[in-house]
BALOBA-1460 file (C-alpha; in Angstrom, 3 decimals):
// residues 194
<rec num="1" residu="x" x="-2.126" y="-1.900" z="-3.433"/>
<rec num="2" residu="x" x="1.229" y="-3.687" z="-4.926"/>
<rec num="3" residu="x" x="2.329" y="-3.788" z="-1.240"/>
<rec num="4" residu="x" x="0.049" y="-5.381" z="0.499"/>
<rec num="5" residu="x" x="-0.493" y="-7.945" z="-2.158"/>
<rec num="6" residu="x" x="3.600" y="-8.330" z="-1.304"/>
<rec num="7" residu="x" x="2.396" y="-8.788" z="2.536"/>
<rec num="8" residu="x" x="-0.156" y="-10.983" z="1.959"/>
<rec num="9" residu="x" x="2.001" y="-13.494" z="-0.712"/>
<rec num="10" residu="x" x="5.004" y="-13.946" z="2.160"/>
<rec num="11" residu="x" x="2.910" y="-15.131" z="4.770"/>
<rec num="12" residu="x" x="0.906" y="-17.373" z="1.892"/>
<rec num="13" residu="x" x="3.791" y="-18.703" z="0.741"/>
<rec num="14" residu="x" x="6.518" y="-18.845" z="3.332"/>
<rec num="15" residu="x" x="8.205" y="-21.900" z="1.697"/>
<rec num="16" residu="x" x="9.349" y="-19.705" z="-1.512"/>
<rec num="17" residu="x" x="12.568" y="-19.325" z="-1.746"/>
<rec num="18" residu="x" x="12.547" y="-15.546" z="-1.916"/>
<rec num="19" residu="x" x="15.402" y="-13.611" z="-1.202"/>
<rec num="20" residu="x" x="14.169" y="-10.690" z="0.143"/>
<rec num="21" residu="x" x="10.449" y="-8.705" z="-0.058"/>
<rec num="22" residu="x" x="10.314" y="-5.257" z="-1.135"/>
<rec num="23" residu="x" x="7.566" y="-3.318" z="0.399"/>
<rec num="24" residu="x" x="6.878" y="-0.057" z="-1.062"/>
<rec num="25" residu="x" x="4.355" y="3.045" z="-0.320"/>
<rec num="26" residu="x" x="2.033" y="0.383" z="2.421"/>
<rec num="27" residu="x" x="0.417" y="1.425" z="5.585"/>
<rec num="28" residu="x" x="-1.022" y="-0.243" z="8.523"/>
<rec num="29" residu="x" x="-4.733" y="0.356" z="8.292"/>
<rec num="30" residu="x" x="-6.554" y="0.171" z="11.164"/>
<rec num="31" residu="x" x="-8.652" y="-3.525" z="11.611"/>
<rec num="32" residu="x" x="-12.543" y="-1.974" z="12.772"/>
<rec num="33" residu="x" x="-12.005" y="0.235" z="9.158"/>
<rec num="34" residu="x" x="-11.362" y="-2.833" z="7.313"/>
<rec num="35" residu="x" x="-13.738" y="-4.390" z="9.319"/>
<rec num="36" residu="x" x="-16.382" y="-1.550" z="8.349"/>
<rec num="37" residu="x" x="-14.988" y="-1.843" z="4.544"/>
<rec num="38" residu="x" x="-16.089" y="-5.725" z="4.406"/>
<rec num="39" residu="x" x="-19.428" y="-5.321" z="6.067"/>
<rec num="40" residu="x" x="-19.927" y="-2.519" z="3.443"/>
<rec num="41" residu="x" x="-18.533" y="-3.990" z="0.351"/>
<rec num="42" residu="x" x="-20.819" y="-7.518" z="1.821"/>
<rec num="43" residu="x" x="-24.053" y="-5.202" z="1.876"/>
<rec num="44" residu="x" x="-23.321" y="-4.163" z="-1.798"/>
<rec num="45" residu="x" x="-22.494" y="-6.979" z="-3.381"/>
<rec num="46" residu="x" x="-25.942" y="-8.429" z="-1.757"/>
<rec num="47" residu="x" x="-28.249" y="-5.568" z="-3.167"/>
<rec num="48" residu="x" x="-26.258" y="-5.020" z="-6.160"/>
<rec num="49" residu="x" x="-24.087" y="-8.290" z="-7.237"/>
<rec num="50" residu="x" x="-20.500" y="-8.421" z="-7.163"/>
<rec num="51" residu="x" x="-19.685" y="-6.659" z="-10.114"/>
<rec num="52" residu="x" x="-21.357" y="-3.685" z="-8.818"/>
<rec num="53" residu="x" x="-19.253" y="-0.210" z="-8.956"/>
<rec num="54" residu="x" x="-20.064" y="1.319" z="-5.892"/>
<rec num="55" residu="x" x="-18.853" y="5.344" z="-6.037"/>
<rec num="56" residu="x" x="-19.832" y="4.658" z="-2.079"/>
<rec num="57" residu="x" x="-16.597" y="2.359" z="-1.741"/>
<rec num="58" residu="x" x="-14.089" y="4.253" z="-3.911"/>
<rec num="59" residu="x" x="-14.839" y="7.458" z="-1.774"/>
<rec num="60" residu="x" x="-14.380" y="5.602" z="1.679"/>
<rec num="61" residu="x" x="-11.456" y="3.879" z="0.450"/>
<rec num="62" residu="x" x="-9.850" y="6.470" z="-1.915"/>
<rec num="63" residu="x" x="-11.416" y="9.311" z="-1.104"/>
<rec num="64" residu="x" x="-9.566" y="11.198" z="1.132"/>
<rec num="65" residu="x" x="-6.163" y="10.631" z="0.092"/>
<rec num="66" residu="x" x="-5.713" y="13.871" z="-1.918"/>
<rec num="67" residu="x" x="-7.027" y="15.950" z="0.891"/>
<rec num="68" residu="x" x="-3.634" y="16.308" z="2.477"/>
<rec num="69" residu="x" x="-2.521" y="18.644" z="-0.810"/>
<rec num="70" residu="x" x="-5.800" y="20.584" z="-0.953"/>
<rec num="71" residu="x" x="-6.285" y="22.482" z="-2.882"/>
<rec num="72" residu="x" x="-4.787" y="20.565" z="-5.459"/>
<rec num="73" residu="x" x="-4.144" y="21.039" z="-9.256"/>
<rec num="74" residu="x" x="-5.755" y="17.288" z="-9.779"/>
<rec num="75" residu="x" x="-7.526" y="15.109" z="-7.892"/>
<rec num="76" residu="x" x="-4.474" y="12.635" z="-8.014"/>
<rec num="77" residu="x" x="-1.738" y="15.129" z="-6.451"/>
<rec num="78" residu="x" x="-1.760" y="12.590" z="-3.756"/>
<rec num="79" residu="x" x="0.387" y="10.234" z="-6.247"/>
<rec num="80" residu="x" x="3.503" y="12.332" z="-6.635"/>
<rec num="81" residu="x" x="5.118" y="15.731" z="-6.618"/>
<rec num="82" residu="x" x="5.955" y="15.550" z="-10.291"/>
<rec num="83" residu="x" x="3.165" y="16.986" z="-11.967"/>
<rec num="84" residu="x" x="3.920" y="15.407" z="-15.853"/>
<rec num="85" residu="x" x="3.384" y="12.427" z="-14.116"/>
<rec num="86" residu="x" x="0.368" y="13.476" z="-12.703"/>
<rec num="87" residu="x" x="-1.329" y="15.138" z="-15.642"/>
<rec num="88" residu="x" x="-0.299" y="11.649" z="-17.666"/>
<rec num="89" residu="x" x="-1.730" y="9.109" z="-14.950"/>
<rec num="90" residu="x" x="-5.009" y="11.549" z="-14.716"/>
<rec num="91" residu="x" x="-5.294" y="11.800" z="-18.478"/>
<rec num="92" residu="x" x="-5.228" y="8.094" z="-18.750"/>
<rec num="93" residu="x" x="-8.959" y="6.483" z="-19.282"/>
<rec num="94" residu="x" x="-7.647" y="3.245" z="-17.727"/>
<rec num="95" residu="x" x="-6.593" y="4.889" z="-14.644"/>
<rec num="96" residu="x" x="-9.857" y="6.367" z="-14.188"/>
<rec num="97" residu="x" x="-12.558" y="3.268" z="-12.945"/>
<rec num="98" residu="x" x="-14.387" y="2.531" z="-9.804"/>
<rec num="99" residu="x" x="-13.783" y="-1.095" z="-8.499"/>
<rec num="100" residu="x" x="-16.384" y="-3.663" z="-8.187"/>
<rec num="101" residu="x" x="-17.974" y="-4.148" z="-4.900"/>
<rec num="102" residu="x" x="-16.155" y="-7.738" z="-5.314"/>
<rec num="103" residu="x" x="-13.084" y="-5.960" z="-5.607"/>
<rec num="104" residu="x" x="-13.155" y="-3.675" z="-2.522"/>
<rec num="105" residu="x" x="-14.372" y="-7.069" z="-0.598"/>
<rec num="106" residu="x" x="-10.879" y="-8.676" z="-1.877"/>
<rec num="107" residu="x" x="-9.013" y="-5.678" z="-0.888"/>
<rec num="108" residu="x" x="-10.251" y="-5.312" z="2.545"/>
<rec num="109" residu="x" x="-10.160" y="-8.604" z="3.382"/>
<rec num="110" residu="x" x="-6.383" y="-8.956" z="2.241"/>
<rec num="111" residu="x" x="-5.886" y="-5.935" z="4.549"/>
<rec num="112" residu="x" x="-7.913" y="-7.566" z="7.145"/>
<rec num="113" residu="x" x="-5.906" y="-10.707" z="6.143"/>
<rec num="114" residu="x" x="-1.651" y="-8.950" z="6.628"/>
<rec num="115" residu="x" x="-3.098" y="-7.575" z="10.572"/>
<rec num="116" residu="x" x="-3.611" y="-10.611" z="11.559"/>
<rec num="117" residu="x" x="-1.025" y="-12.709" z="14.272"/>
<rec num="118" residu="x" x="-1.743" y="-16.095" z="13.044"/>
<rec num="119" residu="x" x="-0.754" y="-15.220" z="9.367"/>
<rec num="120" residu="x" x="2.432" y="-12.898" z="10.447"/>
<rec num="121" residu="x" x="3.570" y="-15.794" z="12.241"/>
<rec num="122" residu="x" x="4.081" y="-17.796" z="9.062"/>
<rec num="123" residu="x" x="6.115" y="-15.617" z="7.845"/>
<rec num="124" residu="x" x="9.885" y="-16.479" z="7.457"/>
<rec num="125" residu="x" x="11.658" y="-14.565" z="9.985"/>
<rec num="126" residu="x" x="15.404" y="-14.381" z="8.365"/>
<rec num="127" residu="x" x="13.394" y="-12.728" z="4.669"/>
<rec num="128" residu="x" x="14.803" y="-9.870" z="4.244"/>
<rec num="129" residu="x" x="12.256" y="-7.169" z="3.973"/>
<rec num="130" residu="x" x="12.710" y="-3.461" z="2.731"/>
<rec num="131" residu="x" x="9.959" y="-0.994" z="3.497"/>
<rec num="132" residu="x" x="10.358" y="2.620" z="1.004"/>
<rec num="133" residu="x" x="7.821" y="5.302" z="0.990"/>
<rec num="134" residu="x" x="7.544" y="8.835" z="1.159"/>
<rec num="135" residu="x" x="6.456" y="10.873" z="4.185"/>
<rec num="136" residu="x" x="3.553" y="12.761" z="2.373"/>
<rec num="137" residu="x" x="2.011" y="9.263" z="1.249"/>
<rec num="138" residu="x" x="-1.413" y="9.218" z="2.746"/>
<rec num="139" residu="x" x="-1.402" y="5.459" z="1.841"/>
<rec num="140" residu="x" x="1.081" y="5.302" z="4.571"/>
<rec num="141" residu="x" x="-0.844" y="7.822" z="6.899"/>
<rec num="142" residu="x" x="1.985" y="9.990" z="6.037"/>
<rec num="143" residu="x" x="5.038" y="7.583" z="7.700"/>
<rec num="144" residu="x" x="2.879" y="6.711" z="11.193"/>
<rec num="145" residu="x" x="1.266" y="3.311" z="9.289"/>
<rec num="146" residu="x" x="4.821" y="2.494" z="7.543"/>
<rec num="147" residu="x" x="6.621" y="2.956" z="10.905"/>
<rec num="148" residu="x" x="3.778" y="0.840" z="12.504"/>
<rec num="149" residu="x" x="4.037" y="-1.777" z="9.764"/>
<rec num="150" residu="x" x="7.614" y="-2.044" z="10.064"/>
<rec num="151" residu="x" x="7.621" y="-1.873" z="13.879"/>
<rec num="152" residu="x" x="5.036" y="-5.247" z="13.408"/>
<rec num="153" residu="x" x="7.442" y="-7.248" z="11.611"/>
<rec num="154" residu="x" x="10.511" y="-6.298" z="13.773"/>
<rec num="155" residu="x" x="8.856" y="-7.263" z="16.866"/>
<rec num="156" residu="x" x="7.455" y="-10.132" z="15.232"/>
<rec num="157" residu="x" x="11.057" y="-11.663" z="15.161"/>
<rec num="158" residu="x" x="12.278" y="-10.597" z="11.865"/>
<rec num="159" residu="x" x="15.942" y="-10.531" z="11.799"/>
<rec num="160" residu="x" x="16.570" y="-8.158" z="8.914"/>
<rec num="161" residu="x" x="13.927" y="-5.532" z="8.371"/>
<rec num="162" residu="x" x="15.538" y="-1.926" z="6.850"/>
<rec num="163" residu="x" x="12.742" y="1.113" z="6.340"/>
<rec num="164" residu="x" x="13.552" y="4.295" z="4.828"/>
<rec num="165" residu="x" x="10.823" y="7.223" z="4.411"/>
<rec num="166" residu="x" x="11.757" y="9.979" z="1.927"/>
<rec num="167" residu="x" x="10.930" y="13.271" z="3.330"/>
<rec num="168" residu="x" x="8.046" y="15.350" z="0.781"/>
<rec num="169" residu="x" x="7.480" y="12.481" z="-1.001"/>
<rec num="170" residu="x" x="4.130" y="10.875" z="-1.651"/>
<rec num="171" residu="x" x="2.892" y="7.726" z="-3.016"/>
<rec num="172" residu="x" x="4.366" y="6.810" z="-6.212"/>
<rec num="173" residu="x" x="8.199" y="7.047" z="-4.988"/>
<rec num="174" residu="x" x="9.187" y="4.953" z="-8.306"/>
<rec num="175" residu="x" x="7.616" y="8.579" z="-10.217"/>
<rec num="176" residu="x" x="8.471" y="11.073" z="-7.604"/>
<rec num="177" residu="x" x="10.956" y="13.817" z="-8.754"/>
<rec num="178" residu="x" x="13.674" y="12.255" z="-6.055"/>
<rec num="179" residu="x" x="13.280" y="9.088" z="-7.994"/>
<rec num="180" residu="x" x="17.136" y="8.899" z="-9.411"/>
<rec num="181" residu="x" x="17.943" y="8.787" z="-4.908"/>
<rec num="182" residu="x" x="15.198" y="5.910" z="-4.795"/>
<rec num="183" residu="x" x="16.207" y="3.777" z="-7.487"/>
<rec num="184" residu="x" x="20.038" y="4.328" z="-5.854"/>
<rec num="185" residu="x" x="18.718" y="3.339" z="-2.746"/>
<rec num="186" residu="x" x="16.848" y="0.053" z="-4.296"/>
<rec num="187" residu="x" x="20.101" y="-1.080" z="-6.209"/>
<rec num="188" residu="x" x="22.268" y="-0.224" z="-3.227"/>
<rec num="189" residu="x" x="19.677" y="-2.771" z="-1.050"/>
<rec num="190" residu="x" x="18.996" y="-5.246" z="-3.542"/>
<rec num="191" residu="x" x="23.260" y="-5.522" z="-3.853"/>
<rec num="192" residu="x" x="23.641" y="-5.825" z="-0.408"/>
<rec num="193" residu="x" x="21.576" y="-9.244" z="0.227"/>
<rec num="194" residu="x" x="22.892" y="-10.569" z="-3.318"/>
């Protein structure tokens, strides 16, 4: 979620003086889903109010991205290969919620929002911008939506776009067991454009 809040804040906010974006573990979901995902989340929030947790939602949104590492030890194998992590992230109560119809509305439409030509054109072309993920992520439709995101910006004009896509790793490449590479990899960048 972290990275397309990233997308949507650098085409908000063009004008900040960032020096660089760091885009980790996104996708490029398709618009008629997020299209389906806002008429859905609308439809709740009318019969139910906004603060409505709608199982519905979480299982169209969420729902299917352990199914890749079926069957699974946990239903959040999706989030890494290292399974302390796992059994801690699963084992924490405030980990484990259904969002609000609201919620799912603001999520979609930010999606909806980061697709969009007229915002990507606001974005400032010389920002550096460094897309990481790992190649199992299903967030990322397992490298195809990263590669597609990237491929959006590039041909948008950007002047210095980098993507790297660790092979077997999934989501959470910050907690995957390959993180020590990832970190080295962050520092490496994050030197580089300092």
């Amino acid at each position: 979620m972290g990275s397309f809040l990233v997308r949507n804040y650098i085409y908000r906010w063009p004008e900040d003086e960032l020096s660089g974006a760091i885009i980790v573990g996104t996708g490029q979901i398709p618009v008629p889903v997020n299209s389906v995902g806002i008429r859905i989340a609308k439809r709740q929030i009318a019969g139910n109010g906004p603060r409505f947790r709608s199982p519905f939602l979480s299982k169209m949104a969420l729902g299917n991205n352990n199914k890749a590492f079926e069957p699974g030890r946990t239903k959040n194998d999706w989030l890494t290969r290292d399974e302390e992590i796992v059994d801690k992230y699963s084992a924490d109560t405030r980990n484990n919620f259904v969002f609000t119809a609201q919620a799912f509305l603001d999520f979609f439409t930010g999606i909806l929002n980061i697709s969009k030509k007229s915002n990507l054109s606001l974005i400032d072309k010389e920002l550096p911008l460094l897309f990481l993920s790992g190649d199992r992520d299903p967030v990322g439709n397992m490298g195809k939506g990263v590669r597609k995101a990237y491929k959006i910006y590039r041909d948008l004009g950007c002047e210095d776009v980098e993507m790297k896509l660790y092979p077997d790793a999934r989501h959470e490449i910050f907690n995957e067991i390959n993180r020590d590479e990832v970190f080295s990899d962050l520092l490496a960048w994050l030197e580089k454009k300092s």
